[in-house]
C-alpha positions as CSV (number, residue, x, y, z in Angstrom):
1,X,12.3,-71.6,-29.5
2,X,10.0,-70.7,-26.5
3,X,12.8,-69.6,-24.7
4,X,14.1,-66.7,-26.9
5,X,10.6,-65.6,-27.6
6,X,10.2,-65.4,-23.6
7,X,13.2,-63.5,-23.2
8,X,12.2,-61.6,-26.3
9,X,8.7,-60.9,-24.5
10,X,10.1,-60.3,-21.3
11,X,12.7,-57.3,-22.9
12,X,9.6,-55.6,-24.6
13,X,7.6,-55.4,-21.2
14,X,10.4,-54.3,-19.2
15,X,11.4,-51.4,-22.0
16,X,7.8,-50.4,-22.2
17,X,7.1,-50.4,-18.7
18,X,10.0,-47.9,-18.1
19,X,9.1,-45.8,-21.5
20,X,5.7,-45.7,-18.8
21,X,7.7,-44.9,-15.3
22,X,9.4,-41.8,-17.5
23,X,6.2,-40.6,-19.2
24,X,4.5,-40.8,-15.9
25,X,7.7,-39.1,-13.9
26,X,8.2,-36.3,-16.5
27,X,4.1,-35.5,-16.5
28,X,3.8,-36.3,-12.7
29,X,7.2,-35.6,-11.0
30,X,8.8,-33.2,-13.2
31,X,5.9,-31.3,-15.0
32,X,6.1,-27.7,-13.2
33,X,9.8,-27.7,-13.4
34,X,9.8,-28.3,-17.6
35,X,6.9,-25.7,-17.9
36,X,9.2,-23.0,-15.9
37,X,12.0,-23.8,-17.5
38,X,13.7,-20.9,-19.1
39,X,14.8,-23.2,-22.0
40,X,10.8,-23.9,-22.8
41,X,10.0,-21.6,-25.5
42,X,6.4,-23.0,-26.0
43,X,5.6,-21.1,-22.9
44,X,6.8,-18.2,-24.3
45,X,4.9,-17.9,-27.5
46,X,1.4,-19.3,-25.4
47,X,1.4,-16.3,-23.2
48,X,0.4,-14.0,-26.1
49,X,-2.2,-16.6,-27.3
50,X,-4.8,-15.8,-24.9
51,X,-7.1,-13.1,-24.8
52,X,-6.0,-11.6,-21.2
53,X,-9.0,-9.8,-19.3
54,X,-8.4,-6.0,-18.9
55,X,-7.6,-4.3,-15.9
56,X,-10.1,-0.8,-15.5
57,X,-11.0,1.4,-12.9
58,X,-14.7,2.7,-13.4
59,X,-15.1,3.3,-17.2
60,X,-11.2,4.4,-17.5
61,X,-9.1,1.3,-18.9
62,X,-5.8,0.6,-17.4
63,X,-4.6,-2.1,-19.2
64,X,-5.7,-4.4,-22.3
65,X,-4.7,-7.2,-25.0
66,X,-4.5,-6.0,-28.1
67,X,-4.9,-8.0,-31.2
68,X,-1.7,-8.0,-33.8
69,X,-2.4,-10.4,-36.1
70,X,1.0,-11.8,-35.3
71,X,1.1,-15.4,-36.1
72,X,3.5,-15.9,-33.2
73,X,2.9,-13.3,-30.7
74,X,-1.0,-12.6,-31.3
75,X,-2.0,-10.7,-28.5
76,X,0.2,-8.1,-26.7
77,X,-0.3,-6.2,-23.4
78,X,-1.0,-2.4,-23.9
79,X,-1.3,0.0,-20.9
80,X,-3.0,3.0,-21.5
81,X,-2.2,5.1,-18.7
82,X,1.4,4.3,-17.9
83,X,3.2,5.5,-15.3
84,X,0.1,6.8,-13.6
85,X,-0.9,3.3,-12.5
86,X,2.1,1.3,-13.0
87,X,3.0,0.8,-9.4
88,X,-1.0,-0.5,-9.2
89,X,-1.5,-2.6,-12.8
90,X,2.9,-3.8,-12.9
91,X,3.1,-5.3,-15.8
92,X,3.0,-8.6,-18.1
93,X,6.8,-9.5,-19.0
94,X,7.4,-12.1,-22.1
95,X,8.8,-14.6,-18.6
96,X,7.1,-12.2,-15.5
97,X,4.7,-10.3,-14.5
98,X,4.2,-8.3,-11.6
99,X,1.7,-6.3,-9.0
100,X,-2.2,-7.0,-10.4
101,X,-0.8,-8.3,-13.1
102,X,0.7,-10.7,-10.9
103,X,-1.8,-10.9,-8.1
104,X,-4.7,-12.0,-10.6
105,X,-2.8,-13.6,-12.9
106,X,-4.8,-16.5,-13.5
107,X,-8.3,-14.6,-13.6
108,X,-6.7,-12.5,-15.8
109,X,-5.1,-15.3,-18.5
110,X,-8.4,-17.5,-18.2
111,X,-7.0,-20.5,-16.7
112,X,-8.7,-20.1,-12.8
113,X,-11.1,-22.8,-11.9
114,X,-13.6,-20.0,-11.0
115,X,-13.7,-19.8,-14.9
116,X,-14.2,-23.7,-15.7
117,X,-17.6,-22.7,-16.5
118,X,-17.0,-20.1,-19.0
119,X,-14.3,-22.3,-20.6
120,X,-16.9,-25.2,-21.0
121,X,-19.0,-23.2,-22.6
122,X,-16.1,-21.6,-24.9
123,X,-15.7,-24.2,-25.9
124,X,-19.1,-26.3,-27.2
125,X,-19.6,-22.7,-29.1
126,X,-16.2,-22.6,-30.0
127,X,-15.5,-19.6,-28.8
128,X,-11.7,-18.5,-28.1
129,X,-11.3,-18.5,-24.2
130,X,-10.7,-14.9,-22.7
131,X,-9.7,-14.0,-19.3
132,X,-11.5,-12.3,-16.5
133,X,-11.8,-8.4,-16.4
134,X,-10.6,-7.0,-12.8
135,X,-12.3,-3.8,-11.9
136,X,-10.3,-1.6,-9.3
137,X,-11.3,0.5,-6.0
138,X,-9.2,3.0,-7.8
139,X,-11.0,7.0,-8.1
140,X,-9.4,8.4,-11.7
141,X,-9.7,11.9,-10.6
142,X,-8.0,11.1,-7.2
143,X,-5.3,8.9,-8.9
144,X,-4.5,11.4,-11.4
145,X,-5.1,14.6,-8.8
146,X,-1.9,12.6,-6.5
147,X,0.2,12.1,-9.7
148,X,-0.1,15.5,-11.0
149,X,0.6,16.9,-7.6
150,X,3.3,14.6,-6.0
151,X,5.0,14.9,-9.7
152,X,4.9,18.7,-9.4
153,X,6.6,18.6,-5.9
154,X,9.9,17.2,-7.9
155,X,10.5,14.7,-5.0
156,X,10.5,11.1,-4.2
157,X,7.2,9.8,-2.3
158,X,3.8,7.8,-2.1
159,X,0.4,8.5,-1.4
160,X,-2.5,6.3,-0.6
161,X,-6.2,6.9,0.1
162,X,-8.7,5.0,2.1
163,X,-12.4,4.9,2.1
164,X,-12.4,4.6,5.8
165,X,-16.2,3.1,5.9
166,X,-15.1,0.2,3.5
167,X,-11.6,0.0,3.4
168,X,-11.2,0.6,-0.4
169,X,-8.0,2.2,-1.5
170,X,-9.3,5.2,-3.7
171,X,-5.6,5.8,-4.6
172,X,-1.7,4.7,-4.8
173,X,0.5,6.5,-6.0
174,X,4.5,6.0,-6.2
175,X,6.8,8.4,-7.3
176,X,9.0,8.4,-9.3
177,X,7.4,5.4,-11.4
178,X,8.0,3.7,-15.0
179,X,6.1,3.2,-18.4
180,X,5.0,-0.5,-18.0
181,X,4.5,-0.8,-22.1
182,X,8.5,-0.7,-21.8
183,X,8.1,-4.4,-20.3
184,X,5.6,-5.9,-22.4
185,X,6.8,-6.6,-25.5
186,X,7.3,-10.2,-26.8
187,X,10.8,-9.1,-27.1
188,X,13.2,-10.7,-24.6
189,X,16.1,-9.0,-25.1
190,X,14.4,-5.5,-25.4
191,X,12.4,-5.9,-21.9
192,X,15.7,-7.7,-19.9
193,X,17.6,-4.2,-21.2
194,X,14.4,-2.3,-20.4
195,X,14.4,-3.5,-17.2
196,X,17.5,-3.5,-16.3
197,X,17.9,0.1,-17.0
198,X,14.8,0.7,-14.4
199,X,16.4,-2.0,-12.0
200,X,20.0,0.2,-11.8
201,X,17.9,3.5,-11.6
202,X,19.3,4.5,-8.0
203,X,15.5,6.7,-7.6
204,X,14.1,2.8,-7.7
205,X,11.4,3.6,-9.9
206,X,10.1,0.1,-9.9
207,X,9.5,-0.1,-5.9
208,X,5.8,0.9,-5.3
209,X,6.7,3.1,-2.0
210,X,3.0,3.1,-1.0
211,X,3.5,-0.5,0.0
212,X,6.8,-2.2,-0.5
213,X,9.1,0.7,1.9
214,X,8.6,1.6,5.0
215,X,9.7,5.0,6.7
216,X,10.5,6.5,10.3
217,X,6.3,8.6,10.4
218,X,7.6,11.4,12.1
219,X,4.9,13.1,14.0
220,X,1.6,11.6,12.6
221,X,2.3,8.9,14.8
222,X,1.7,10.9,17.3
223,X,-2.2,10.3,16.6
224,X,-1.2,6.5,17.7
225,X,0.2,7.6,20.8
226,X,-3.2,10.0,21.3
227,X,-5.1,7.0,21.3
228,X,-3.3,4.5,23.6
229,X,-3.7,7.7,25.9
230,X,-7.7,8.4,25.6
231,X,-8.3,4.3,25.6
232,X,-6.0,4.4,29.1
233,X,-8.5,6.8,30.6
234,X,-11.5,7.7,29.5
235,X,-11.7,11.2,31.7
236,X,-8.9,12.0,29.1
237,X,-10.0,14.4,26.4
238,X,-8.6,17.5,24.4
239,X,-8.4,19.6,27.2
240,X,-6.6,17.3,29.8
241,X,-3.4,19.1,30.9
242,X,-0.3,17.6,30.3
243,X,3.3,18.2,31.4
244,X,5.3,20.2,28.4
245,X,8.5,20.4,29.1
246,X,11.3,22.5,27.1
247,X,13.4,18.9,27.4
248,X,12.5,15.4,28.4
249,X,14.7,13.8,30.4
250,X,15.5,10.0,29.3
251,X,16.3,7.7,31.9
252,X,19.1,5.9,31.3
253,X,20.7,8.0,29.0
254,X,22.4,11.5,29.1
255,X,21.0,12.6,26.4
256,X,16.9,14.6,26.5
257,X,14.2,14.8,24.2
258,X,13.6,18.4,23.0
259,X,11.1,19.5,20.7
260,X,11.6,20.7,17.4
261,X,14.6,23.4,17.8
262,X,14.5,23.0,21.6
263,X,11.4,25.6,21.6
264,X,8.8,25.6,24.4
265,X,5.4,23.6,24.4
266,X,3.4,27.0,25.9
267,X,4.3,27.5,29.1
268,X,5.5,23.9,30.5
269,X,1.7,22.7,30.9
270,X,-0.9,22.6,27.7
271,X,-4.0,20.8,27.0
272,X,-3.7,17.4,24.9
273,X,-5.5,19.2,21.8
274,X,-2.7,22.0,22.2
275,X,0.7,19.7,21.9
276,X,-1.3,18.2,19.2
277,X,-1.8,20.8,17.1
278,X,2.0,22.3,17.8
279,X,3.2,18.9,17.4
280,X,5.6,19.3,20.7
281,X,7.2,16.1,21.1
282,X,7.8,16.4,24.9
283,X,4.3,15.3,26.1
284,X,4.0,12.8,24.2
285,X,7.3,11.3,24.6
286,X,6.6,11.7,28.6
287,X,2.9,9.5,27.8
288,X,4.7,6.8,26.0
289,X,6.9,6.2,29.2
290,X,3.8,6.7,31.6
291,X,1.5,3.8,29.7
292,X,4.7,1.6,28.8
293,X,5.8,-0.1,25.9
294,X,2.9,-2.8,25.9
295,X,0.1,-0.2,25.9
296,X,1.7,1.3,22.7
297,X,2.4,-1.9,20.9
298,X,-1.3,-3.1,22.1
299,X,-2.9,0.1,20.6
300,X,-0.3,0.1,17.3
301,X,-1.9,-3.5,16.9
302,X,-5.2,-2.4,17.0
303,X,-4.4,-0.4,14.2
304,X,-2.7,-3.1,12.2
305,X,0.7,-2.3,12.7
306,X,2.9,-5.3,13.4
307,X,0.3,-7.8,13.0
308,X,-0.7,-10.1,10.4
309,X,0.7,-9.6,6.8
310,X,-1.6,-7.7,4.6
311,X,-2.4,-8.3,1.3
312,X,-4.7,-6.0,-0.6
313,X,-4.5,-8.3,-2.7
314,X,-0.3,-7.0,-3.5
315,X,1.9,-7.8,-0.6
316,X,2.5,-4.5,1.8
317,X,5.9,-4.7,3.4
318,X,5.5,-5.0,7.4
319,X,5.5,-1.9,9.7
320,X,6.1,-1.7,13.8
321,X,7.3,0.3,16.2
322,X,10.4,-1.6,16.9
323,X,11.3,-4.0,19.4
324,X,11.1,-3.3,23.3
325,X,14.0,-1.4,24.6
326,X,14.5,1.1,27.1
327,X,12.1,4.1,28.2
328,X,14.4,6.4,25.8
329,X,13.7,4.1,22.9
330,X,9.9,4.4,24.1
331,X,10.0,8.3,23.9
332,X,11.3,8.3,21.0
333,X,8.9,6.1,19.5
334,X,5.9,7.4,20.2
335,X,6.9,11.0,18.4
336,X,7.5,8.5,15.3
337,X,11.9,7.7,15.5
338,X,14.1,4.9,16.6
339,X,12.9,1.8,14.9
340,X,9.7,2.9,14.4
341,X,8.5,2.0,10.5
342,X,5.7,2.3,8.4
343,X,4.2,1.8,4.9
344,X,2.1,5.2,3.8
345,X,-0.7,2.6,3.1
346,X,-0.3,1.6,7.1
347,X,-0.9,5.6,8.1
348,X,-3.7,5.7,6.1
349,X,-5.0,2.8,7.8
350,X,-4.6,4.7,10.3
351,X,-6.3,8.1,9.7
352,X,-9.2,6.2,8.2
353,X,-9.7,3.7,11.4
354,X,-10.0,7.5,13.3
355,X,-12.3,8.6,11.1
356,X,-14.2,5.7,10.6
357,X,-14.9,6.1,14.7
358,X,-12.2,3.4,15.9
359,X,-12.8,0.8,13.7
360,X,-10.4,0.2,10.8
361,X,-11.1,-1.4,8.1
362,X,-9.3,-4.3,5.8
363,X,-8.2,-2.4,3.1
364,X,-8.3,-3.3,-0.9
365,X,-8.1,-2.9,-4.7
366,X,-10.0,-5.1,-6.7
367,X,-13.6,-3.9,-6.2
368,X,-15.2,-6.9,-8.7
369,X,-14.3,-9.3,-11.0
370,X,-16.7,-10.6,-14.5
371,X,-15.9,-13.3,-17.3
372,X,-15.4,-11.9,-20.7
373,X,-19.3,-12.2,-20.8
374,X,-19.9,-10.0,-18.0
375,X,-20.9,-12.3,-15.5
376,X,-19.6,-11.4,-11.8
377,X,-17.0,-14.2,-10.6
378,X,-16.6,-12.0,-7.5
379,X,-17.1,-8.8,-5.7
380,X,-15.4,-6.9,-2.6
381,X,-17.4,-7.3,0.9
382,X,-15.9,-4.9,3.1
383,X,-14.8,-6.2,6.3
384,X,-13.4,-5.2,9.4
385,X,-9.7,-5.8,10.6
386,X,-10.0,-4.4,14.5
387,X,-11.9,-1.7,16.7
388,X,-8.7,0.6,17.1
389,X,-10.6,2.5,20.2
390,X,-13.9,3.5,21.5
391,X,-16.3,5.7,19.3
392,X,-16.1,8.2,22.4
393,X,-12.2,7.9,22.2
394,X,-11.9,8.1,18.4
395,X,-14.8,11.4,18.0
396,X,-12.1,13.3,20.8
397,X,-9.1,12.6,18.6
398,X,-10.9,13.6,15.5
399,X,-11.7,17.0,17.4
400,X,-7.9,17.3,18.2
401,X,-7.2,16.7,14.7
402,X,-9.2,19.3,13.1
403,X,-7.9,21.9,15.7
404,X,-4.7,20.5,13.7
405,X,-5.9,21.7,10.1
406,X,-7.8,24.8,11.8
407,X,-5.1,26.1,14.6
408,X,-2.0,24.6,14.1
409,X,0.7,23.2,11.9
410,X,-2.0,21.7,8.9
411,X,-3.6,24.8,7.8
412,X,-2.7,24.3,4.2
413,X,-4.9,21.4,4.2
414,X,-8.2,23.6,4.9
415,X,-10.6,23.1,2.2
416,X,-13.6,25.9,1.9
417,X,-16.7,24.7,3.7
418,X,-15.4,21.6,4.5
419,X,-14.1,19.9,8.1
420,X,-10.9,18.5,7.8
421,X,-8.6,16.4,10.1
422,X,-5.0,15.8,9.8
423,X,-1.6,15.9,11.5
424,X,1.5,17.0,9.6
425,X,4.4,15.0,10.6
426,X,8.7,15.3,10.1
427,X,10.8,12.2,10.1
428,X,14.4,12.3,10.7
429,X,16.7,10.6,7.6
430,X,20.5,10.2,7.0
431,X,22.7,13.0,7.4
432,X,23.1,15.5,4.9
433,X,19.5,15.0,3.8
434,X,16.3,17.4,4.6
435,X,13.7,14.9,6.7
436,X,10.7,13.3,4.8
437,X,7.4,15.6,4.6
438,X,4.2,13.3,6.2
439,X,0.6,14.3,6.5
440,X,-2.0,11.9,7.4
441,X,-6.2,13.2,6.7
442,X,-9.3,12.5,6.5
443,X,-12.3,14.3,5.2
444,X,-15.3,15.3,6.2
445,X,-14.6,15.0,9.6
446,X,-18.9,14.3,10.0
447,X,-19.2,11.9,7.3
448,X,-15.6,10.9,6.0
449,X,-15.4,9.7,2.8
450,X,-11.6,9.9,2.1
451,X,-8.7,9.2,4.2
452,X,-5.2,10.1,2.9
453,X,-1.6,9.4,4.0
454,X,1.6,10.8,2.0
455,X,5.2,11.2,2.6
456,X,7.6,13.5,0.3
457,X,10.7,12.2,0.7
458,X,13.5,15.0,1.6
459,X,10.7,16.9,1.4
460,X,11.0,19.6,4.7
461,X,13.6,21.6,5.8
462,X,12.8,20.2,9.5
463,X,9.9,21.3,11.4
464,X,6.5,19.9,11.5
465,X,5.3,22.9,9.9
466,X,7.0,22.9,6.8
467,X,7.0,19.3,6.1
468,X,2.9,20.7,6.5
469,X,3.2,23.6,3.8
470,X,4.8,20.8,1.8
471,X,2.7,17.5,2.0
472,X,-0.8,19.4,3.0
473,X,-1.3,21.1,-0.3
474,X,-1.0,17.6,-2.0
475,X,-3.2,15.6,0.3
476,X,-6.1,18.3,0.1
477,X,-6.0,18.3,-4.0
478,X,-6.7,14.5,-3.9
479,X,-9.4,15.0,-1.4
480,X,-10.8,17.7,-3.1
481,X,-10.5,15.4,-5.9
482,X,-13.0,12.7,-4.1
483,X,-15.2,14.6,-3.0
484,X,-15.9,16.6,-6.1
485,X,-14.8,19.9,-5.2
């Protein structure tokens, strides 16, 4: 009798213990894989049963939860403003989310440990845990002041502007863009043909082009190439002389680098300030080869072109000026073609770092963070990514660039009773299509407090000037925006 009871025993313990082993795998091992799992519907219906934090800029709210009474789907995601922040808030799917929604996801839903404390005391009131509210950098009036304007141009493009003493982005706009409440229904099937309409759309509306593309920068690169050439030298100013050919000759190569239309740079020989403001691409192209390829990455760097990812706290696609070549590939560079590529955020990096006197600052969006109580969980500390070039270095380039706005091709950026410094630029594009409009700012050139940075894509009909009369009058709206005029 002992024996059968034994084996009896021994059969319970040995099914038990692997009943444990599987409980232990499945909640251990195979846990994150049976949450994500497309077949888990549970997840589905528990999105919309928390309270997700709102997502504002200043007083203006961007997006919210909003309270159905649905038994199922109680809360749903409601954006207020649309299209004009979409490529900023992205959106909360019924299986995705992207952009803030994305970035801050777990502030947002309530489930970060920098809430454990707030969900403790949730829940000895018993209270119904809410997520976190993010407050953006975001300026309304510029926000809307870049949609209404880059909207009215009836092209493709992206605008972003910098605070250039903290590094907060005051705006981001991308163009053309999509109405996020599209995506957040608790309707499957309705967002997956929602977004798959968007997803076809050959005008990608669902790429934020202020971060996620990068474009040849034309001619405002030709601020970067200023810079390596005042930090190489510092007896170099706006009125050093410099050789202005019709063409450059490119070693190497029979072909030559003209400027726009193979016109003249004055009379062969023309102070710094002067190519500047004409945009000729001959002396700059003749700089570049002078100071090398590793001066011009070095001084790109510097800038935060080609170096560490940035996050602000969306992912920005990568920009550089290519890999090293030949001297023709250096030319050619430096004027802002070849490989060289940049995000519009990345430019007005850029123009900010100048006006900021050299140093550039990390840029970002989410200005604070509070519980559903108000309490702060976080705030932005500005901080500094590099020292670009000297204060001496950077005041001379701002001079050269507000000779731009005043004398040369940026004059549609003037704003009454105000000093402003840009630098139009045209970038080559595929055949058969007019090159993108750029233009790089800043504003006041004493006491900046906005930098700005725009392309229009197929937006001039070729020279530096009228990619100006094009992307000028857009930049100066959303500075006139910050600054209250």
């Amino acid at each position: 009798m002992n024996g059968p009871l034994k084996r009896a025993a021994f059969a319970c313990l040995l099914m038990f213990g692997l009943l444990m082993i599987n409980v232990n795998y499945l909640q251990a091992v195979r846990a994150e894989d049976l949450r994500d799992d497309s077949r888990n519907t549970r997840n589905f219906f528990a999105r919309y049963e928390v309270e997700r934090g709102r997502i504002t800029a200043g007083d203006k709210i961007l997006a919210e939860s909003i309270d159905t009474g649905d038994s199922e789907f109680r809360f749903q995601r409601r954006y207020p403003e649309g299209k004009i922040y979409a490529p900023i808030t992205g959106f909360f799917a019924p299986e995705s989310e992207r952009d803030m929604e994305r970035a801050e996801n777990s502030l947002l839903d309530g489930s970060s440990a920098d809430l454990l404390i707030r969900r403790s005391i949730d829940l000895f009131t018993a209270k119904q845990t809410k997520g976190a509210n993010v407050d953006l950098t975001i300026n309304p009036r510029a926000q809307e002041a870049a949609y209404k304007a880059l909207g009215e141009s009836g092209k493709k493009g992206a605008l972003v502007a910098i605070e250039p003493k903290t590094g907060a982005i005051l705006a981001m706009v991308s163009i053309p863009t999509y109405d996020p409440n599209l995506l957040s229904k608790p309707s499957k099937e309705d967002v997956n043909k929602a977004y798959n309409k968007l997803d076809k759309d050959e005008d990608k509306p669902l790429v934020n082009r202020a971060i996620e593309r990068t474009y040849p920068p034309g001619s405002t690169f030709k601020v970067v190439t200023t810079a390596a050439y005042l930090e190489s030298d510092d007896t170099v100013g706006p009125e050093t002389q410099v050789d202005a050919p019709q063409r450059l000759d490119l070693p190497g190569t029979t072909a030559d680098l003209p400027n726009y239309g193979g016109a003249a740079c004055g009379a062969g020989v023309v102070t710094l300030s002067f190519a500047l403001e004409k945009s000729c691409n001959t002396p700059f192209g003749k700089i570049a080869m002078e100071l090398g390829y590793d001066a011009l990455r070095e001084q790109a760097l510097k800038f935060g072109i080609g170096g560490d990812p940035i996050e602000i706290p969306l992912p920005v696609a990568g920009s550089g000026i290519g890999p090293e070549e030949d001297q023709a590939a250096l030319a050619q560079a430096s004027i802002g073609q070849r490989s060289n590529q940049m995000t519009p955020l990345q430019m007005a990096m850029v123009a900010a770092g100048i006006a900021n006197n050299g140093v550039v600052m990390k840029p970002y969006l989410v200005d604070k963070i509070a519980d559903a109580e108000g309490g702060e969980i976080e705030s932005a500390d500005p901080d500094e990514l590099d020292t670009a070039m000297s204060e001496d270095s950077a005041r001379k380039l701002q001079e050269m660039m507000v000779n731009v706005v005043n004398k040369g091709t940026a004059s549609a950026a003037q704003i009454p009773g105000v000093t402003v410094g840009g630098k139009t630029g045209t970038a080559e594009t595929a055949r058969g299509r007019d090159p993108h409009a750029w233009f790089i700012s800043f504003a006041p050139a004493e006491d900046p407090k906005v930098a700005v940075a725009l392309i229009v894509e197929s937006g001039s009909a070729g020279s530096d000037a009228s990619g100006g009369q094009t992307a000028a009058p857009i930049a100066k709206s959303v500075m006139e925006a910050v600054l209250g005029r």
